[in-house]
N, C-alpha and C positions, 0 to 999 in steps of 0.2 A: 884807519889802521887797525889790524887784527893783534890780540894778545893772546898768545895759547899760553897754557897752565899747563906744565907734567908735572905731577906730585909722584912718587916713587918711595916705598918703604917695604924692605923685604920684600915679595915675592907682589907685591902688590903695586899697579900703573893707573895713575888716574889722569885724565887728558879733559881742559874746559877750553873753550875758544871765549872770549871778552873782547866789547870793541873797547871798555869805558878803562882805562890807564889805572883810574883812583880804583876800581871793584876788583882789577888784576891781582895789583899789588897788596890790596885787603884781606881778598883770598889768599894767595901765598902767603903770607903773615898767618892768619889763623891753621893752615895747613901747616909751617913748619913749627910753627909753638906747641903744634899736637908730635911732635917728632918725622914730621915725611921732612922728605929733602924736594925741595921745590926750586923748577928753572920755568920760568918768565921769557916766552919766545914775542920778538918782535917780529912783526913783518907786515908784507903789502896780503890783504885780506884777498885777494883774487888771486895767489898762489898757494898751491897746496903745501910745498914746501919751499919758503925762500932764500934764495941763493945766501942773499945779503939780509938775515936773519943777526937780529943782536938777543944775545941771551942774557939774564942777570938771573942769577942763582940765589935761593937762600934753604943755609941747611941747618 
């Protein structure tokens, strides 16, 4: 299973792919305690963008 990263603050988009859940969620953590607004995309790693995508945000 693939984890994409979008961190997003002002004028600024940072995009990471992760397969490991625990290193996702890590990074998101230290990227919003720095003030980004980070969303946590799930999905099937062989689609470029999936349908049935679950997101969990942290801002």
């Amino acid at each position: 299973m693939a984890y994409r990263i979008v961190a997003e603050r002002k004028d600024e988009t940072v995009r990471m792919d992760r397969s490991s859940a625990l290193v996702a969620v890590a990074k998101a953590r230290v990227w919003a305690s720095e003030g980004w607004k980070v969303t946590i995309i799930v999905g099937d790693e062989n689609e470029a963008t999936p349908a049935d995508a679950r997101r969990l945000s942290f801002v």
